[in-house]
N, C-alpha and C positions, 0 to 999 in steps of 0.2 A: 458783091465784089466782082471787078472785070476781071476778064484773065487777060493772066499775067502780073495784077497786081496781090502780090501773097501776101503779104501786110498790109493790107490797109487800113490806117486806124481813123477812128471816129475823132470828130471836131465838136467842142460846144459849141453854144450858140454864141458864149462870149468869146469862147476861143477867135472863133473865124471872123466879128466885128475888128476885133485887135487886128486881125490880119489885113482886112479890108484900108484899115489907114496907112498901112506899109504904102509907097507909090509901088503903081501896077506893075513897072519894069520890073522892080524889087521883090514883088511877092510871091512869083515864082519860085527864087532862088529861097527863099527865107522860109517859102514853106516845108521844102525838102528839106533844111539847114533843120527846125526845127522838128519834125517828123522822125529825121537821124536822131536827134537828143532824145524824144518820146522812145526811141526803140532802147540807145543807151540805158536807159531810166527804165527798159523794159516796162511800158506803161502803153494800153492799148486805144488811151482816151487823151486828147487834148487839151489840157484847161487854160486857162487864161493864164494860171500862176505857170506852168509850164513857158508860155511865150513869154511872159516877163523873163521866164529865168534866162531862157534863150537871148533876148535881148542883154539880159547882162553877161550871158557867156563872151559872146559875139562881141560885147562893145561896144553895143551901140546904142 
């Protein structure tokens, strides 16, 4: 973990493919977007259904 980052949660392998097709401008913002829900959800692991869910929170 860096410092300064106190949460940092872990990504699967399919998590982060999902992410990768976000466009590059977008995936910054979408990662934190999501990462926020993962902590809501009190959850320390990323999965893919998490992004999906993310996506349907979001609307998009």
């Amino acid at each position: 973990m860096a410092s300064g980052d106190v949460d940092e949660l872990e990504w699967t392998p399919e998590a982060l493919a999902k992410l990768q097709n976000i466009p590059f401008f977008a995936r910054s913002p979408a990662r934190l977007r999501i990462e926020e829900l993962a902590r809501a959800y009190e959850v320390d692991l990323v999965t893919v259904e998490l992004v999906k869910q993310a996506r349907s929170e979001f609307g998009q």
